[in-house]
N, CA, C and O of each residue as an XYZ file, in Angstrom:
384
protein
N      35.132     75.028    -48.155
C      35.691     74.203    -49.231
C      36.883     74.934    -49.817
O      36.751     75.754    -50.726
N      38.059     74.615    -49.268
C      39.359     75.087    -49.911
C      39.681     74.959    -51.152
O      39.253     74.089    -51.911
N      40.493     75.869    -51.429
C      41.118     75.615    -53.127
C      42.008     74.111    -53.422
O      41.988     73.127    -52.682
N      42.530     74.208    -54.303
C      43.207     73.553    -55.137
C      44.579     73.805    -55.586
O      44.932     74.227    -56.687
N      45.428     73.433    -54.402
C      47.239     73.165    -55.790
C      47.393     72.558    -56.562
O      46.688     71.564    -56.387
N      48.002     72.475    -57.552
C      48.074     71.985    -58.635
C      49.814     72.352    -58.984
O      50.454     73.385    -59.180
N      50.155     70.754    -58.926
C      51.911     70.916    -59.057
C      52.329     70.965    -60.263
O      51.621     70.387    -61.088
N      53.629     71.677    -60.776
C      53.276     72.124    -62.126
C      53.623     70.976    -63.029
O      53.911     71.152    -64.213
N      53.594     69.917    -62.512
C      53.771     68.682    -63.337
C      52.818     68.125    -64.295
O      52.857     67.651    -65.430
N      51.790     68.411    -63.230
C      50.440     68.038    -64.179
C      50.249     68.793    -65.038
O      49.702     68.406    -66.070
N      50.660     70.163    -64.866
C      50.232     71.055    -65.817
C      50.889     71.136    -67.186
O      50.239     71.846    -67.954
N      52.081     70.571    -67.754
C      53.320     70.370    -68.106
C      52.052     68.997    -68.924
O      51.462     68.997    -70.004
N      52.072     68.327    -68.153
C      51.361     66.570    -69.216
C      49.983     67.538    -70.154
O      49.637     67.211    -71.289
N      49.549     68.371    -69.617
C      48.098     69.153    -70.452
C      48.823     69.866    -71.793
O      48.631     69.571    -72.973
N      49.801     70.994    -71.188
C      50.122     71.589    -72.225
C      51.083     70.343    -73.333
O      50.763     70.205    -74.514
N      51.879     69.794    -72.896
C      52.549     69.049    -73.724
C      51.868     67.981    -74.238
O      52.511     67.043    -74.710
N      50.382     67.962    -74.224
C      49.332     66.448    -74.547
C      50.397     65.116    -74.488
O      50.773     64.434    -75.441
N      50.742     64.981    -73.100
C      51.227     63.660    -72.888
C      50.446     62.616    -73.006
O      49.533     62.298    -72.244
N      50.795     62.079    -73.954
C      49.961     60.507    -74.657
C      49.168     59.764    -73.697
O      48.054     59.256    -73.819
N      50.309     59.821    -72.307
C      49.061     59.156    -71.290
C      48.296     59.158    -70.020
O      47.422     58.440    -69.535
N      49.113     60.518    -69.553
C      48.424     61.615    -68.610
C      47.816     62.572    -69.261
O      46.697     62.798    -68.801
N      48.198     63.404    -70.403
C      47.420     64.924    -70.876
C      45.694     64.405    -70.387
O      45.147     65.047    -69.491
N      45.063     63.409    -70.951
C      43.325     63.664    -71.080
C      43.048     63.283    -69.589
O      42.355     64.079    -68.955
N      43.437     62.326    -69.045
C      43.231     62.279    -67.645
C      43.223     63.602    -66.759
O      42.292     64.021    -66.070
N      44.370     64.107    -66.926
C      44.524     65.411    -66.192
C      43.926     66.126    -66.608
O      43.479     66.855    -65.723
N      43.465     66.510    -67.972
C      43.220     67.717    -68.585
C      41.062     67.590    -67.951
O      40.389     68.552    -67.581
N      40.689     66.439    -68.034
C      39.579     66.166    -67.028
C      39.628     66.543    -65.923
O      38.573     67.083    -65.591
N      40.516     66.515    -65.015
C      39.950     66.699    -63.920
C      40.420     68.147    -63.714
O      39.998     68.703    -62.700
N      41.237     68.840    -64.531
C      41.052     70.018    -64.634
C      39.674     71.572    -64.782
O      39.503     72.760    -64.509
N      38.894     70.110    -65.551
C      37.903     70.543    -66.051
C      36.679     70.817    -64.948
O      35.604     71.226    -65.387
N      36.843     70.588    -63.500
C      35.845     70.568    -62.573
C      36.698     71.404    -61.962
O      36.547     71.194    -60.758
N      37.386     72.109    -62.095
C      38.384     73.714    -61.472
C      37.864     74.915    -61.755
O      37.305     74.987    -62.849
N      37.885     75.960    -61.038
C      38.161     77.427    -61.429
C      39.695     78.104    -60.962
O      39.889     78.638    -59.870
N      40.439     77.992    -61.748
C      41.748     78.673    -61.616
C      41.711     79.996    -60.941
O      41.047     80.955    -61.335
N      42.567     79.970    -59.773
C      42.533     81.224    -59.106
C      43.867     81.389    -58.576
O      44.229     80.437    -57.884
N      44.697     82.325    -58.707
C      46.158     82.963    -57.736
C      45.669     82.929    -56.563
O      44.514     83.159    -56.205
N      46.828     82.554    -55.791
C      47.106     82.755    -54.165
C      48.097     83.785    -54.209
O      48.867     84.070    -55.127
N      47.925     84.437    -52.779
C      49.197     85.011    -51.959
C      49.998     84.302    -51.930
O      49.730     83.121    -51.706
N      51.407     84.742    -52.156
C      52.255     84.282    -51.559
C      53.337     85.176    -50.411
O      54.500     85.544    -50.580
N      52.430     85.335    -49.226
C      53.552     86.087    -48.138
C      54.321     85.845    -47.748
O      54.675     84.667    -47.784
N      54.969     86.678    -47.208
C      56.776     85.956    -46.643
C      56.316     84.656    -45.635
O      57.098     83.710    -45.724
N      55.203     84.455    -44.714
C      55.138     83.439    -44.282
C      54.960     82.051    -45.090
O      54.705     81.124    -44.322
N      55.015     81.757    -46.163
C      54.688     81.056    -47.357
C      56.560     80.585    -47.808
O      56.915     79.413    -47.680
N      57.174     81.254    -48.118
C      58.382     81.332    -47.941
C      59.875     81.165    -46.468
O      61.075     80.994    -46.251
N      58.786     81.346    -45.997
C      59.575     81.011    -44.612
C      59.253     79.540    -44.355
O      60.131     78.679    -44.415
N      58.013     79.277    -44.076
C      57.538     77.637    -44.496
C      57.968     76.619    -45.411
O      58.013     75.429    -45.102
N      58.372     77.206    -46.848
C      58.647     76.614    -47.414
C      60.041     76.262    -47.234
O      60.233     75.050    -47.326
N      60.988     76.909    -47.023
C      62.448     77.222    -45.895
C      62.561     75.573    -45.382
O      63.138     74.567    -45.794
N      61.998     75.788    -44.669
C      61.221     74.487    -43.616
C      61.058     73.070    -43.680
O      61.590     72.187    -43.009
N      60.056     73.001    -44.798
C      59.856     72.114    -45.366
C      60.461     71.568    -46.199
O      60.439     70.345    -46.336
N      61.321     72.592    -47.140
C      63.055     72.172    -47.505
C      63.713     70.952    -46.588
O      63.827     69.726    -46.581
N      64.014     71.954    -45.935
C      65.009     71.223    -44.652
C      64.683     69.976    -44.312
O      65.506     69.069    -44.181
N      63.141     69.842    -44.113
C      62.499     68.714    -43.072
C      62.340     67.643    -44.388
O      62.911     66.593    -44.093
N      61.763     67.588    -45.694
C      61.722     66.616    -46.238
C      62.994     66.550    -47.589
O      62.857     65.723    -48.490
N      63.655     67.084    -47.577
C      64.618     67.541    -48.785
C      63.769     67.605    -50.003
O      63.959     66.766    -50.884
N      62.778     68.590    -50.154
C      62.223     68.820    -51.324
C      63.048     69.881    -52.096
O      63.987     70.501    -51.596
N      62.651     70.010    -53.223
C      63.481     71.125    -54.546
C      62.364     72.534    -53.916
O      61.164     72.390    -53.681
N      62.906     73.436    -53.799
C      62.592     75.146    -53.544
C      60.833     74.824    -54.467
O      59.850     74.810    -53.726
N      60.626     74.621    -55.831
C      59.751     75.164    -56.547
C      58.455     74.272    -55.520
O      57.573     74.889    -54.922
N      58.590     72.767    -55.494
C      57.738     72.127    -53.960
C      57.464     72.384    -53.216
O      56.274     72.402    -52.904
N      58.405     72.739    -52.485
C      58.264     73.417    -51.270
C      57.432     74.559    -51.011
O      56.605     74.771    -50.124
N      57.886     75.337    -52.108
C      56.192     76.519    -52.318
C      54.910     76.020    -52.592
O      53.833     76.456    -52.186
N      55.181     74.867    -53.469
C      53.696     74.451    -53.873
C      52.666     74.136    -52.197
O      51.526     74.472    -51.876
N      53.879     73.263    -51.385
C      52.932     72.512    -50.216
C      53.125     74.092    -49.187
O      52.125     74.279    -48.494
N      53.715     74.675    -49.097
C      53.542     76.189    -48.190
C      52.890     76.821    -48.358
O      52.335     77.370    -47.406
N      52.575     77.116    -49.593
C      51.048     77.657    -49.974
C      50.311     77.380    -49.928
O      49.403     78.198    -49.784
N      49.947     75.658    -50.023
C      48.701     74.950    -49.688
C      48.506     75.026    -48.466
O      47.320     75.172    -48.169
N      49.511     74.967    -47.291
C      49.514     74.821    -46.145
C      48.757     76.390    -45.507
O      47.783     76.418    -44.756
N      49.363     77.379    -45.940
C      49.006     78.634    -45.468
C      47.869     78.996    -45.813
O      47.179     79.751    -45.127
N      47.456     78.432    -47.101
C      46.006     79.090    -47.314
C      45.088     78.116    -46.945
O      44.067     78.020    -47.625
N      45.232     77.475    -46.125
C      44.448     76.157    -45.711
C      43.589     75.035    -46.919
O      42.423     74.694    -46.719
N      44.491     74.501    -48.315
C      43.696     74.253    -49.112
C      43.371     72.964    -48.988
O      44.099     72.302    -48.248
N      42.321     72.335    -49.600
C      42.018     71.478    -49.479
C      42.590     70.373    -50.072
O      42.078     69.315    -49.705
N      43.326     70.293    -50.728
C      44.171     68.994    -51.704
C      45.381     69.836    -52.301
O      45.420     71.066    -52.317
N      46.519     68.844    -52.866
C      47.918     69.637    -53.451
C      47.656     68.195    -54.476
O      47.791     67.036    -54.086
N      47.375     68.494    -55.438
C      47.399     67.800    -56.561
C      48.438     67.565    -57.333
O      48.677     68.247    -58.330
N      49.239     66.464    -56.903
C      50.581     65.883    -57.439
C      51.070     64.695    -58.400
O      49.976     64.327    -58.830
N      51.745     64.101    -58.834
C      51.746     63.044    -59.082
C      53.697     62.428    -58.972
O      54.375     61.532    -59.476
N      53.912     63.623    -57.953
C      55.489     63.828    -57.827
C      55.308     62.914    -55.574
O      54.853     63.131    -54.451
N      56.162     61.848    -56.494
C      55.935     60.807    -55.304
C      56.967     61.521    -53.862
O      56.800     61.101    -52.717
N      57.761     62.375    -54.123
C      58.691     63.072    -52.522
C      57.580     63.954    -52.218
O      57.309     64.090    -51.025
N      56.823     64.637    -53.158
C      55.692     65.897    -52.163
C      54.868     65.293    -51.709
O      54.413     65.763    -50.667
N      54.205     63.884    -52.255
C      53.153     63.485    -51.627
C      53.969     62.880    -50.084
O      53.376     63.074    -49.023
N      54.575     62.559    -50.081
C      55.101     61.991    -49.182
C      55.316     63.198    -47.995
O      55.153     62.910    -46.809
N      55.636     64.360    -48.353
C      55.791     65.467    -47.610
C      54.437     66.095    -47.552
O      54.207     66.659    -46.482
N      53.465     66.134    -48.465
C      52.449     66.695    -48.127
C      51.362     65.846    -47.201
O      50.947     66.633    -46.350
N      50.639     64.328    -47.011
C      50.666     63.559    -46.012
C      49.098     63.773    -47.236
O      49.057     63.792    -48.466
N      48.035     63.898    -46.224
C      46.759     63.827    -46.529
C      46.390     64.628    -47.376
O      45.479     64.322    -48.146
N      47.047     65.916    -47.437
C      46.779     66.886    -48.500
C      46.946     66.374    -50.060
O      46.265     66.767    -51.007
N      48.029     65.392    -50.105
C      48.368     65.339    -51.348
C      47.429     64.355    -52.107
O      47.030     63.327    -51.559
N      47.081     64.700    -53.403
C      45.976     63.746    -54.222
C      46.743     63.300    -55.175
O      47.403     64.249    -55.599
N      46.968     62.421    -55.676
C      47.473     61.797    -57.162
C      46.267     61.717    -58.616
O      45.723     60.735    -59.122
N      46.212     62.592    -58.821
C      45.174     62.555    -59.616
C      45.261     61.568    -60.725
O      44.204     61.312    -61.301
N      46.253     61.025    -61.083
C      46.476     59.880    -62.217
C      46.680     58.541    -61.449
O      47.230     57.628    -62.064
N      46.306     58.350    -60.223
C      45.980     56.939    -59.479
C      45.037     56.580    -60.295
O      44.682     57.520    -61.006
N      44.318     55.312    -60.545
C      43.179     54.784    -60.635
C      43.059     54.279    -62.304
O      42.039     53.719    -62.708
């Protein structure tokens, strides 16, 4: 059972109690244990990559290279170009 990315968007609606994402997100936060990843040069070289291949912004591109390298189980987004670049990995946690 892999970890959890978490794009810093969502994290941004918690701290800033956005009126209509903060409690949504800040829930499903709540079934997490926050933990750092590595980030090795292969993480960065990937992300290189994935630049190129979907025209994502540098700070994305790490988010899904890291998910990718550490084999995680979901990249928790609500940023519609990563999901699109991340494929199955990516979760929208404010769908529904």
């Amino acid at each position: 059972m892999g970890s959890i990315i978490v794009d810093s968007c969502l994290v941004t609606y918690v701290l800033e109690h956005h009126p209509r994402h903060g409690e949504r997100v800040r829930q499903a936060f709540a079934q997490e244990n926050p933990e750092g990843l590595a980030m090795p040069e292969e993480v960065y070289l990937q992300a290189a990559q994935l630049r190129a291949r979907f025209g994502l912004k540098s700070p994305d591109a790490l988010h899904l290279a890291t998910a990718i390298t550490h084999d995680c189980r979901a990249l928790w987004t609500a940023d519609g170009r990563l999901q699109r670049a991340a494929g199955a990995l990516a979760v929208n946690v404010l769908a529904n």
